[in-house]
C-alpha positions in Angstrom: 19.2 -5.8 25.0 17.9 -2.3 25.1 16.5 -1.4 28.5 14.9 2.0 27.3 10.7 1.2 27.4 8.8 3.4 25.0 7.2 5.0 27.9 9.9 5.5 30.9 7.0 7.5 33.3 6.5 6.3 36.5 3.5 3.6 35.5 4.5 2.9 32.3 4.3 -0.8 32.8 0.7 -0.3 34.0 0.0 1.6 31.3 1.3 -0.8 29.0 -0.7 -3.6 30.5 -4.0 -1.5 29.8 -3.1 -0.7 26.5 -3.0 -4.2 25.9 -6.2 -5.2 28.3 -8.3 -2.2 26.1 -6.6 -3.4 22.8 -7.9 -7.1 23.4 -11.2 -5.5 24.3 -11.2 -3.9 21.2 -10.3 -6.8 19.1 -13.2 -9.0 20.4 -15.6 -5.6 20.5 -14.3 -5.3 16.5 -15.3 -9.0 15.9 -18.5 -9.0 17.0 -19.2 -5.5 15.4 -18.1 -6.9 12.3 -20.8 -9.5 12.3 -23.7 -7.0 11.9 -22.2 -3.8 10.9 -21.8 -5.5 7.1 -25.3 -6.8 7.6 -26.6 -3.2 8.8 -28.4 -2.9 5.4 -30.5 -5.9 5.8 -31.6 -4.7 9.5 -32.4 -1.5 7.6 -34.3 -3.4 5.3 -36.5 -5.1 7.8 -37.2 -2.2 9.6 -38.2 -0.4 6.4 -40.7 -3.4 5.4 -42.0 -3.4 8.7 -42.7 0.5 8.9 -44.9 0.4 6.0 -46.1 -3.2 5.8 -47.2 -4.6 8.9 -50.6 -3.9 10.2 -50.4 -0.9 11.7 -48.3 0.4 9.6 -48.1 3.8 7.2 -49.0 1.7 3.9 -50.7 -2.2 5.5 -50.4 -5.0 3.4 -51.1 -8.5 4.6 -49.1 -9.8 2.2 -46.1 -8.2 3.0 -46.7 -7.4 6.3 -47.6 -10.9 7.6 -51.4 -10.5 8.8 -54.4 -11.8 7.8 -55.5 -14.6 5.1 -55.5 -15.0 1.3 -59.2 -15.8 -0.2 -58.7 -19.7 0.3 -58.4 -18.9 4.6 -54.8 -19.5 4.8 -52.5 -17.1 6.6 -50.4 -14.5 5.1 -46.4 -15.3 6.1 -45.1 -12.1 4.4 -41.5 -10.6 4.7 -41.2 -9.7 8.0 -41.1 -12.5 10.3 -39.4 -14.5 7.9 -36.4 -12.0 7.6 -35.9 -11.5 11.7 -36.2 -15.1 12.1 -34.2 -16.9 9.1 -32.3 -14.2 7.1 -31.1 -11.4 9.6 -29.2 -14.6 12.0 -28.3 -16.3 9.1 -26.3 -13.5 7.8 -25.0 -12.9 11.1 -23.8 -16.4 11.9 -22.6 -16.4 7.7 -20.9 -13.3 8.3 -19.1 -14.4 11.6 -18.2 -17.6 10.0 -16.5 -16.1 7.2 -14.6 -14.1 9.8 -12.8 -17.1 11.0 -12.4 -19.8 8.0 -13.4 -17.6 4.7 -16.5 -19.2 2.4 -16.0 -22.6 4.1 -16.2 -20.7 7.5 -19.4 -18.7 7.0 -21.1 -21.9 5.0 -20.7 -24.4 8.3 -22.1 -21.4 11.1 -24.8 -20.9 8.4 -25.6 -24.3 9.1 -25.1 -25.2 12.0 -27.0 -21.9 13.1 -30.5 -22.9 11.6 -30.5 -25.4 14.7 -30.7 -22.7 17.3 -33.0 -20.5 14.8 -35.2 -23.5 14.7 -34.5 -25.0 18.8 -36.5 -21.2 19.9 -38.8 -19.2 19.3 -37.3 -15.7 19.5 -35.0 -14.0 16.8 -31.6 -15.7 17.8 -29.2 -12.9 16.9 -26.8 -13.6 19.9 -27.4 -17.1 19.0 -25.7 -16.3 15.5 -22.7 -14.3 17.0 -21.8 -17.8 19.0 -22.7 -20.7 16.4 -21.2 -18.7 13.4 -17.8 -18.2 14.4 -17.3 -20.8 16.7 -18.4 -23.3 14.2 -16.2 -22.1 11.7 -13.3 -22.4 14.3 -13.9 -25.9 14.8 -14.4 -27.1 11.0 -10.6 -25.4 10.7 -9.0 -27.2 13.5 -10.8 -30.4 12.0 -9.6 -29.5 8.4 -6.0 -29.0 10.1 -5.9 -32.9 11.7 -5.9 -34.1 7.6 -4.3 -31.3 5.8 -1.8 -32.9 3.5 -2.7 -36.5 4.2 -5.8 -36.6 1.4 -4.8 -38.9 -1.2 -4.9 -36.8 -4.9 -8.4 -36.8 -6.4 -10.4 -36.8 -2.8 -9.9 -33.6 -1.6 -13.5 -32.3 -2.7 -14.9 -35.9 -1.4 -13.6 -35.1 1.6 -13.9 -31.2 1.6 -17.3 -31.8 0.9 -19.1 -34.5 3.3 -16.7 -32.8 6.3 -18.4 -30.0 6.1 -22.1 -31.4 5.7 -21.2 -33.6 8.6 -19.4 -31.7 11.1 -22.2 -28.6 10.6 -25.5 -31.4 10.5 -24.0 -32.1 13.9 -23.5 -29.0 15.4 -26.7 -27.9 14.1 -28.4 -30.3 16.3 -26.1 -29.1 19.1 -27.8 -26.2 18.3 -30.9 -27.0 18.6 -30.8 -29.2 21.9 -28.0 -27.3 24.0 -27.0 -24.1 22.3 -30.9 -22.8 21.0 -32.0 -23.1 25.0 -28.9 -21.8 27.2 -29.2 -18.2 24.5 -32.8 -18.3 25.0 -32.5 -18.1 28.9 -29.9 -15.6 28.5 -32.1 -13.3 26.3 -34.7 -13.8 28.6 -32.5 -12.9 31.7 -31.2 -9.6 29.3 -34.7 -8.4 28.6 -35.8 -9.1 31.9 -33.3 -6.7 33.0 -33.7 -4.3 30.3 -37.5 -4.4 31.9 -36.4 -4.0 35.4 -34.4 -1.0 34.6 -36.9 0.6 32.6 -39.9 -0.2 35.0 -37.6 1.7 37.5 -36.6 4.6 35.8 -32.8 3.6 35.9 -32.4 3.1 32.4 -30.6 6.6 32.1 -27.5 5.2 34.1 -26.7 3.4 31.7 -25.3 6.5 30.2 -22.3 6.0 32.7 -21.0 3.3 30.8 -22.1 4.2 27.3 -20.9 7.3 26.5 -17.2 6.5 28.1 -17.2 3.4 26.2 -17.4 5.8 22.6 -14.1 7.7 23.4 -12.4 4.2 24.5 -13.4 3.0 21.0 -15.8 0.2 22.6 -19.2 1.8 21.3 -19.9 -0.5 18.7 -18.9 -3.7 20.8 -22.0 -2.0 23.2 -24.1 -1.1 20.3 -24.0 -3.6 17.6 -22.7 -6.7 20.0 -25.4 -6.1 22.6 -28.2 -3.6 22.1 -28.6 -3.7 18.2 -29.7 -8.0 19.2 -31.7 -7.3 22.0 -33.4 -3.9 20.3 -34.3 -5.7 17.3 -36.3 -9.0 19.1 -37.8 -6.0 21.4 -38.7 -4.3 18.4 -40.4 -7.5 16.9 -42.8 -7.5 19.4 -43.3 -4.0 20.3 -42.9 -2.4 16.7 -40.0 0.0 18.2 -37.5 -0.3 20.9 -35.5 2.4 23.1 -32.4 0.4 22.9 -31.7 1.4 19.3 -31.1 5.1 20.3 -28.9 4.5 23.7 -25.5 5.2 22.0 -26.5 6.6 18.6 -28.5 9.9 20.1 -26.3 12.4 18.5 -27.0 14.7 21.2 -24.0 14.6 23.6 -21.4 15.5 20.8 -23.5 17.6 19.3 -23.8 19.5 22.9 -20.2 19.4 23.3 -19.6 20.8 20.0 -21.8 23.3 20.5 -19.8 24.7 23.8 -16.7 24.5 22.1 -18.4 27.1 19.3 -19.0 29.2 22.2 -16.7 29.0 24.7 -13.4 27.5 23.1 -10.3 29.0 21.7 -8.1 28.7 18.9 -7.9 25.2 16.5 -10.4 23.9 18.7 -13.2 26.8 18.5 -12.3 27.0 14.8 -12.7 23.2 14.2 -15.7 22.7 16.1 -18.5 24.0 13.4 -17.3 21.4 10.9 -16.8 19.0 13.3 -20.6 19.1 14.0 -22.1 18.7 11.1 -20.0 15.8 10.2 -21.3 14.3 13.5 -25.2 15.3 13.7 -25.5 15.1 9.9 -22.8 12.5 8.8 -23.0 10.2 11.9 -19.4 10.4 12.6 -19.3 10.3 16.0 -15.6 9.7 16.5 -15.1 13.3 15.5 -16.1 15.2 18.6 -13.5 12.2 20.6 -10.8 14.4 20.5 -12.4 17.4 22.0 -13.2 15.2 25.0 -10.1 13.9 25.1 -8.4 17.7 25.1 -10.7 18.0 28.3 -11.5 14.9 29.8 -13.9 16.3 32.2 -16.2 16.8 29.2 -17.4 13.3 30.0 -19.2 14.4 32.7 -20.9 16.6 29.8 -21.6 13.7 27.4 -23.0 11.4 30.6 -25.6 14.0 31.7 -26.9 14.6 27.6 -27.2 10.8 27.5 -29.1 9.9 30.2 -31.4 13.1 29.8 -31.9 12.1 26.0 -33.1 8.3 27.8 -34.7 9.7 30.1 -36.9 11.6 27.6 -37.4 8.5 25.6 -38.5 6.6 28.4 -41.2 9.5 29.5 -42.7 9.6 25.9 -42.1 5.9 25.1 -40.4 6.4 22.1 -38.0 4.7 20.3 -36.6 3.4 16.6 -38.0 0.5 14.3 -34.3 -0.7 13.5 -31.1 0.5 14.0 -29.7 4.0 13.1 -26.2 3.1 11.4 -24.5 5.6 11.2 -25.4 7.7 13.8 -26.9 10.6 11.7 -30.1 12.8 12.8 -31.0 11.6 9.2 -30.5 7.9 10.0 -32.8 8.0 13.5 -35.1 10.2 11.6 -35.7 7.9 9.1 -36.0 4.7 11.5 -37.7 6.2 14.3 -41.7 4.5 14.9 -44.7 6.7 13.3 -45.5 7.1 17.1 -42.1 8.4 18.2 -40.8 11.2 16.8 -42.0 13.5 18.8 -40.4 11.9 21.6 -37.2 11.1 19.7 -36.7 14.8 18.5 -36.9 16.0 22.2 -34.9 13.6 23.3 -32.2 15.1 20.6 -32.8 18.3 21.6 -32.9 17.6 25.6 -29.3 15.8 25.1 -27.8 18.6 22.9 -29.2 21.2 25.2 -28.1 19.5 28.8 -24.8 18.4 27.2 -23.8 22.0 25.9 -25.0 23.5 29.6 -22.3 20.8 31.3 -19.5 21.9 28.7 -20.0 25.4 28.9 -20.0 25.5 33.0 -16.6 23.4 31.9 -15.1 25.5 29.8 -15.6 28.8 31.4 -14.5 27.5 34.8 -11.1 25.9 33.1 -8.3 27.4 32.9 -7.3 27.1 29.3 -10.8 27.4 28.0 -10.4 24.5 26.0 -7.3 26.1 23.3 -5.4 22.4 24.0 -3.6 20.5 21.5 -6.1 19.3 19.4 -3.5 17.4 17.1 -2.0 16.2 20.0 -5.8 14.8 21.2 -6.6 13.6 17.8 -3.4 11.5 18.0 -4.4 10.3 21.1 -7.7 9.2 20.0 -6.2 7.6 17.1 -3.4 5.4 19.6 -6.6 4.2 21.4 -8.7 3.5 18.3 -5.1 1.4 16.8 -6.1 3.2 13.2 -6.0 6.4 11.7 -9.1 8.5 11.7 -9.3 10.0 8.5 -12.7 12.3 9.5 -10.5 14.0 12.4 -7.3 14.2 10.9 -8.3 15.9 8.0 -10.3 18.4 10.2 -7.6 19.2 12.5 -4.6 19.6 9.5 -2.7 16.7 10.5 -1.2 13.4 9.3 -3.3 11.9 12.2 0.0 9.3 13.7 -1.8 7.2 14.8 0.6 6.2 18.1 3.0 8.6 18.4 2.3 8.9 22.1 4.5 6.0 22.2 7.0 7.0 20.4 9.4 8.7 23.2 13.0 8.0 24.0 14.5 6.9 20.3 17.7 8.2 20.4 17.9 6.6 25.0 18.7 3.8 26.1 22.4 1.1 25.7 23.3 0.5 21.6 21.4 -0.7 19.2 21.9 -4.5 18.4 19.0 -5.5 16.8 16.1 -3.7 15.0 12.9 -6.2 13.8 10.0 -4.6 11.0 7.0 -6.3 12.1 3.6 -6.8 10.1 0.8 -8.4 10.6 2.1 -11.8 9.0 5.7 -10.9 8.8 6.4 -11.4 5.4 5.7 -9.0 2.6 5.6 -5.2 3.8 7.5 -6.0 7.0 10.5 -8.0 4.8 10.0 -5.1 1.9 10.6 -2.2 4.7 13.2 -3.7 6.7 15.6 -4.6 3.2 15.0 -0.8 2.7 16.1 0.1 6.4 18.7 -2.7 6.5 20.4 -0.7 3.2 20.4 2.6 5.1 22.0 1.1 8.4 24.6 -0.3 6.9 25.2 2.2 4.5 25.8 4.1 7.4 28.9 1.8 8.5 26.8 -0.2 10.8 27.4 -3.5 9.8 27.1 -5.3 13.5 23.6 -3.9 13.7 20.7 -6.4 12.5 17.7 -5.5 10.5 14.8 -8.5 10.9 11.4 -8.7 9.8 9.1 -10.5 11.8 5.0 -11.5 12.6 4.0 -9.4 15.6 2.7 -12.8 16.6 6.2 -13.7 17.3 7.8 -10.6 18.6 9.5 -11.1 21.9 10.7 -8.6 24.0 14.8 -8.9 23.1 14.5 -6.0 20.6 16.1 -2.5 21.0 14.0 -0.6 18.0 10.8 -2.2 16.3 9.7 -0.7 13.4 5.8 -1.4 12.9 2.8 0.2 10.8 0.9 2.9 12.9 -2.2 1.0 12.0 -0.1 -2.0 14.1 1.2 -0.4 16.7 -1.3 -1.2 19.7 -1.5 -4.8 19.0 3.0 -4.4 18.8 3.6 -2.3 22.1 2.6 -4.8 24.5 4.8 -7.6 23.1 8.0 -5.3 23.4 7.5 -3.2 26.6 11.1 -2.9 26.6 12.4 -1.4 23.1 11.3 1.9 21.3 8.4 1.4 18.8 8.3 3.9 15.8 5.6 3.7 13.4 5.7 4.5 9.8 3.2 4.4 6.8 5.1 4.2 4.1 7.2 1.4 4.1 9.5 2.6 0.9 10.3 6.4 1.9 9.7 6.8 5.2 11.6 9.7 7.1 11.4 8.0 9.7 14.4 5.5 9.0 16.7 8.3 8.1 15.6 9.6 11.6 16.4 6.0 13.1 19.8 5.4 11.1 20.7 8.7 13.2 19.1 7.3 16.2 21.8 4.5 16.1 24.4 6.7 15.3 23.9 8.5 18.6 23.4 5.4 20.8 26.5 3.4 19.3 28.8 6.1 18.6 28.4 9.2 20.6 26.5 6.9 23.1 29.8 4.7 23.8 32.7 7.6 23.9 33.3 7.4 19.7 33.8 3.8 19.8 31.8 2.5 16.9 29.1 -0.5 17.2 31.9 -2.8 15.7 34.0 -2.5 18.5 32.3 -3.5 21.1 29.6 -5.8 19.5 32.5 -8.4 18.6 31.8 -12.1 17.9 28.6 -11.6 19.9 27.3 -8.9 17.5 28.0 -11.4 14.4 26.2 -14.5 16.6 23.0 -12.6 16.8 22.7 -12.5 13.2 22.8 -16.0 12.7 19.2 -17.1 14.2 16.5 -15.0 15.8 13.5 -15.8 17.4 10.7 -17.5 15.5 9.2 -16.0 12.2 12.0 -13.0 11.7 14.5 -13.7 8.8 18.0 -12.6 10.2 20.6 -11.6 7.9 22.3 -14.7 8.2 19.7 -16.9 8.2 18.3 -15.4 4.7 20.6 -12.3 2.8 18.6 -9.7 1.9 18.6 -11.5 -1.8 17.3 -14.2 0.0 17.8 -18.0 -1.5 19.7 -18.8 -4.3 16.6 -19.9 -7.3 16.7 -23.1 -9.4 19.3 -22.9 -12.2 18.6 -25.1 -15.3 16.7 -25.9 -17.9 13.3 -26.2 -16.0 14.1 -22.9 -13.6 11.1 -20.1 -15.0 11.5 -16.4 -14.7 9.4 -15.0 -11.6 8.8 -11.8 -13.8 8.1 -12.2 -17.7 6.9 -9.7 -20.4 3.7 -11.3 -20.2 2.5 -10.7 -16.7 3.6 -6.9 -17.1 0.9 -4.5 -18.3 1.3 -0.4 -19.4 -2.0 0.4 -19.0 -4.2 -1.3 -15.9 -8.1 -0.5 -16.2 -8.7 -0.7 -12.2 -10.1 2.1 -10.8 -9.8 1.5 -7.2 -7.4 -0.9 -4.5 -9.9 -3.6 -4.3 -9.9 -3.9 -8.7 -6.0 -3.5 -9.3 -5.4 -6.4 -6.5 -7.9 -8.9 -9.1 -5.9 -7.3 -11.7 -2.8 -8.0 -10.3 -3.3 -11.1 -8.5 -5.5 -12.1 -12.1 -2.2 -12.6 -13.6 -0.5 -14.3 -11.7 -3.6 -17.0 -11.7 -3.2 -17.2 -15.4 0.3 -17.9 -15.3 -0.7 -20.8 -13.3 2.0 -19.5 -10.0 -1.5 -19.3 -7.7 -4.9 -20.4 -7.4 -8.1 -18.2 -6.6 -7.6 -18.3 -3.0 -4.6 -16.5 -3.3 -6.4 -14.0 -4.6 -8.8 -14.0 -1.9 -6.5 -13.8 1.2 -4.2 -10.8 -1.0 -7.7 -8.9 -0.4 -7.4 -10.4 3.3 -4.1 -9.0 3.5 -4.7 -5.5 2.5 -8.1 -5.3 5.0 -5.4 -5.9 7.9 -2.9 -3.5 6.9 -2.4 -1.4 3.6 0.3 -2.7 1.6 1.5 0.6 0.8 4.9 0.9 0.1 5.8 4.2 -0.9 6.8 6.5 -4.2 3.3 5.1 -5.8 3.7 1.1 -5.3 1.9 -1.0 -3.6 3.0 -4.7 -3.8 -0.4 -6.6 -2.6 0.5 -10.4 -1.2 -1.4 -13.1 0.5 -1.1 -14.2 3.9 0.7 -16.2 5.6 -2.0 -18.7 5.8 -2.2 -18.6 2.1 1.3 -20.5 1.7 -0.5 -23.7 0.1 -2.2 -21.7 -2.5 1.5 -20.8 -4.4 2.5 -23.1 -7.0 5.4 -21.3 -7.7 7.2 -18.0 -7.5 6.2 -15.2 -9.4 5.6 -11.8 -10.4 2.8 -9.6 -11.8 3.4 -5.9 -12.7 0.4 -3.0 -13.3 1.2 0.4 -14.3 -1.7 2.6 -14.5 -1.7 6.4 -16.1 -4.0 7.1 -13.6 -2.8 6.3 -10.3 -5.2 4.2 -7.9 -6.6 6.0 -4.9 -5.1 3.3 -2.2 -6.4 4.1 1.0 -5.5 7.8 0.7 -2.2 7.2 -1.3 -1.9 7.3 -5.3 -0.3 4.3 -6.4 0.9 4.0 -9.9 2.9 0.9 -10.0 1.2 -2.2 -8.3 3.2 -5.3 -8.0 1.5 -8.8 -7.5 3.8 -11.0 -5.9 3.7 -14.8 -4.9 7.0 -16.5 -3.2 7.2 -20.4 -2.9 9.8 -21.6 0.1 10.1 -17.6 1.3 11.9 -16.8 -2.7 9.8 -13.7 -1.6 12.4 -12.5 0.4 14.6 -12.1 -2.3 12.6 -10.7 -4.7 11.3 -8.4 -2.3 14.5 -6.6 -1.6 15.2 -6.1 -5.2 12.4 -4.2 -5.7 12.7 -2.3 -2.7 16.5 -1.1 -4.3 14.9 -0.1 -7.0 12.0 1.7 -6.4 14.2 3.2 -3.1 16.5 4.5 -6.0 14.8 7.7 -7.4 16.8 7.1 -11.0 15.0 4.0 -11.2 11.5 4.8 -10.7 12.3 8.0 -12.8 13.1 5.1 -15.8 10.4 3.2 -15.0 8.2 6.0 -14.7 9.5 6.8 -18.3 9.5 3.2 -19.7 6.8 2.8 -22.7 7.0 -0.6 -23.3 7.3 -3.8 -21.3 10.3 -4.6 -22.3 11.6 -1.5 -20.7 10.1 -2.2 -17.6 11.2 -5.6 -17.5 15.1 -4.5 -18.2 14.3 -2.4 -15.1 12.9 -5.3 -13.0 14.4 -8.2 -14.6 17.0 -8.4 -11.7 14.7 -9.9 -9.9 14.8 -13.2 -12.3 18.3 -13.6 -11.1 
């Protein structure tokens, strides 16, 4: 086992530990962002209605707007309250829901959450965030005690009245238990909310706000916590403040400004565009960077964000509903008919007290703020665990989106064992190591072992993991002990040939000329036999992986039927129907294959490199293959694939891990350049499938 960490600093460990602390805190800030950000539109919505609706709105209709009576005496119920109290939490909790356990998932929190709507009498948005998912949690580990034991032709009676059961109960969990305890803690929030405005401490909470943006935890803050609270303030009051804590587009704005000023090179010359994609876009990871290139530019962003609350609080102003994204337009558009004079001061106030702070910054630095901005933007991007397209673009760069971590390669003892690791450890991460498994030995390294594995199940025995960049903070943490390199594209990356060279130094030049073989021995040839949980060793399964049914009833996992010349998609999301369409009609899936191959592709992009993408289910879609198959797409107009054209797209379905297999052919042919040159070339299916029909044997 390698004993060269990615990060050999004094601290590193610590380090790794709080990358792994900030990436959990990420993950659950991400969840609960994801219930309202898709629902964002609805909020808008409301707010809209409400502006010109209600009472004393710009345009009152009773009607609409809830007030008064109809000619027969009876009250108006209109949109409003109705949407705040029924549809906004029921999207919420549907939304959560669906997070955990798909359609089934978002059905039961629906449910279940019209028991807490109903057990209060405030808008029960936290109340959503807690009965969604975690209703949807429980109906799967219930559906998990009788998977596989229904007896044929019951599974929808018992699909069915499982569901109305288990949510009927929980919804009157929710109304006795669940409806009450979130009730007293709304009460407890706004009561402090109160206390800090009633005091004038409100502006402190700048402190943690604007921090919590560059750490990537500003829409845990904003959507998780103020959007809920804002909105049931906002209810009663027509507007609230809390809207327009960490969307004030000020504090960049301010910073921006100063580096316009006072900077030098990329980062006075980026700054201009960099601002109006933040004040007029909403972009607000874009000015990140900068702060990171001069981390006492915090100090900047703190003082414009409490002065921009502080201005709020004097004039009383605030925003109907939330400004998503965080564009001047967007808290123009949503700030109260008796707020914008206080909302446009308090933009200006934050701008101006932010760009003072950088400035006095700037000038009294040494460098004057001419750092690495590609370097920062990287940085950013390792915290944030994805590429930022918005700041890579602007700064000229690739954006890597952890190569921070990706010191010491060619350190450390030989290289025994390399692992690819995905998200689910099966397609792109078997796909990428048969590719890198061909270079390494290629290169006479025959003792060395190329894996594929879940990041889930990486353990820390590894001397090079191989990972997406969009993976590696979730991977780091699990192998504190190996060197992580990240790669997006899985079929040409440069990166291999720079590991294959990586190894060459360790084993060879690393041990006086004496090649891996020689001192890896019976041990070396053990290893490949078994590995930890969810990898595929080369012993365990060859790089063609298991031998297929021979015989009369054996069927072709590729046929001229599921391969069409011309696909009519026009984007990812359409070719993966098209694609996964196919293999649906030659009966090797069902629909919910489909549905978790979109699944799939939201987690990581199944990008492979030299335009194909090969889009798969998850793991957790194993019971939706019938059988092994194929479906191939070639499009004359490549697909925009998350920033990559993509001309070939390649469905693929593998029953009792055939996928393996089938997967390492195609990644020897479209790794060949001849091939995809004849593919590229091929007119007909039948050309294509003399090309790919290897993978039928």
């Amino acid at each position: 086992m390698a004993t060269t960490a990615t990060t050999t600093e004094p601290g590193a460990g610590g380090r790794s530990r709080g990358t792994a602390a900030r990436a959990h805190v990420q993950r659950f800030g991400t969840f609960l962002s994801g219930m309202i950000m898709p629902n964002i539109g609805a909020f808008i919505a409301w707010g809209l209605i409400t502006a010109f609706f209600i009472e004393a709105g710009f345009t009152p209709y009773g009607p609409l707007g809830g007030f008064g009576t109809d000619a027969e005496g009876t009250p108006h119920t209109g949109l409003v309250g109705p949407m705040i109290t029924y549809l906004l939490p029921l999207l919420i909790a549907y939304t959560g829901g669906r997070m955990v356990y798909d359609v089934r998932g978002g059905v039961v929190g629906a449910i279940a959450t019209m028991g807490v709507i109903v057990g209060a009498d405030i808008p029960m948005f936290i109340g959503a965030m807690l009965m969604g998912p975690a209703t949807a949690w429980l109906m799967k580990r219930i559906d998990a005690i009788w998977d596989g034991k229904i007896k044929p032709g019951f599974e929808m009676l018992v699909n069915n009245f499982s569901a109305g059961i288990f949510a009927g109960i929980m919804a009157i969990v929710g109304f006795f238990v669940i409806g009450p305890a979130v009730l007293v803690f709304s009460n407890a929030a706004a009561a402090a909310v109160e206390f800090l405005v009633d005091r004038g401490l409100l502006p402190l909470t700048s402190i943690l706000i604007e921090p919590a943006k560059v750490l990537f935890l500003n829409n845990a803050i904003n959507h998780g916590i103020l959007t809920p609270l804002g909105t049931a303030q906002a209810l009663e009051q027509g507007k609230s403040i809390l809207f327009l804590l960490e969307a004030n587009p000020g504090p960049g704005l301010g910073i921006l400004l100063a580096y316009m000023v006072f900077g030098r090179g990329t980062a006075r010359a980026s700054a201009p565009g960099a601002a109006l994609i933040h004040f007029f876009g909403g972009i607000h990871e874009i000015y990140f960077p900068y702060v990171l290139m001069k981390p006492a530019l915090i100090l900047a962003a703190i003082a414009g964000g409490a002065t921009g609350i502080f201005t709020l609080t004097i004039f009383d102003a605030g925003l109907r509903a939330p400004a998503a994204p965080g564009s001047i337009i967007a808290v123009l558009a949503q700030t109260a008919s008796d707020s914008y004079v206080g909302v446009v001061l308090a933009v200006v106030a934050a701008t101006a007290v932010s760009f003072l702070v950088a400035s006095v910054i700037l000038k009294a630095s040494g460098d004057k703020g001419e750092g690495d901005l590609t370097e920062a933007t990287a940085r950013m991007e390792g915290m944030k665990g994805r590429k930022s397209s918005v700041s890579s673009s602007l700064v000229g760069t690739s954006g890597g989106a952890d190569a921070a971590g990706e010191r010491d390669l060619d350190a450390g003892e030989p290289v025994r064992r390399i692992v690819f690791a995905c998200d689910a450890g099966m397609g792109s991460s078997a796909m990428g190591a048969s590719v890198l498994r061909n270079k390494v030995r290629s290169a006479g390294f025959e003792d060395v072992t190329v894996t594929n594995a879940a990041i889930a199940n990486l353990t820390d025995d590894f001397d090079i993991v191989v990972t997406h960049q969009d993976l590696a903070t979730r991977a780091r943490p699990k192998v504190p002990s190996a060197s992580v390199v990240t790669v997006d594209n899985f079929m040409g990356s440069p990166r291999y040939d720079e590991i294959v060279e990586a190894v060459r130094r360790r084993n060879v030049d690393g041990a006086d000329g004496a090649p891996a073989g020689a001192t890896a021995g019976a041990a070396g040839a053990a290893g490949t036999a078994a590995g930890p949980a969810g990898t595929t060793t080369a012993a365990a399964a060859p790089a063609e992986g298991p031998a297929r049914e021979t015989g009369a009833e054996a069927e072709p996992v590729l046929t001229r039927e599921r391969i069409v010349m011309d696909g009519g998609a026009r984007s990812a999301a359409q070719a993966i129907d098209e694609a996964g369409g196919l293999l649906v009609a030659a009966g090797a899936v069902d629909d919910a294959y489909v549905a978790s191959m979109h699944e799939r592709e939201e987690s990581v992009s199944t990008f492979m490199g030299n335009g194909l993408a090969i889009p798969h289910g998850t793991n957790d879609a194993k019971d939706s293959i019938l059988r092994s198959a194929l479906s191939v797409v070639r499009y004359t107009e490549p697909v925009d694939w998350n920033g990559k054209p993509v001309t070939w797209v390649i469905g693929i379905a593998g029953k009792d891990k055939e996928h393996l297999g089938m997967l390492a052919k195609i990644a020897r042919i479209f790794s060949s350049k001849e091939q995809v040159a004849r593919l590229n070339e091929a007119r007909t299916a039948d050309e294509v499938l003399e090309i790919l029909g290897k993978v039928n044997s």
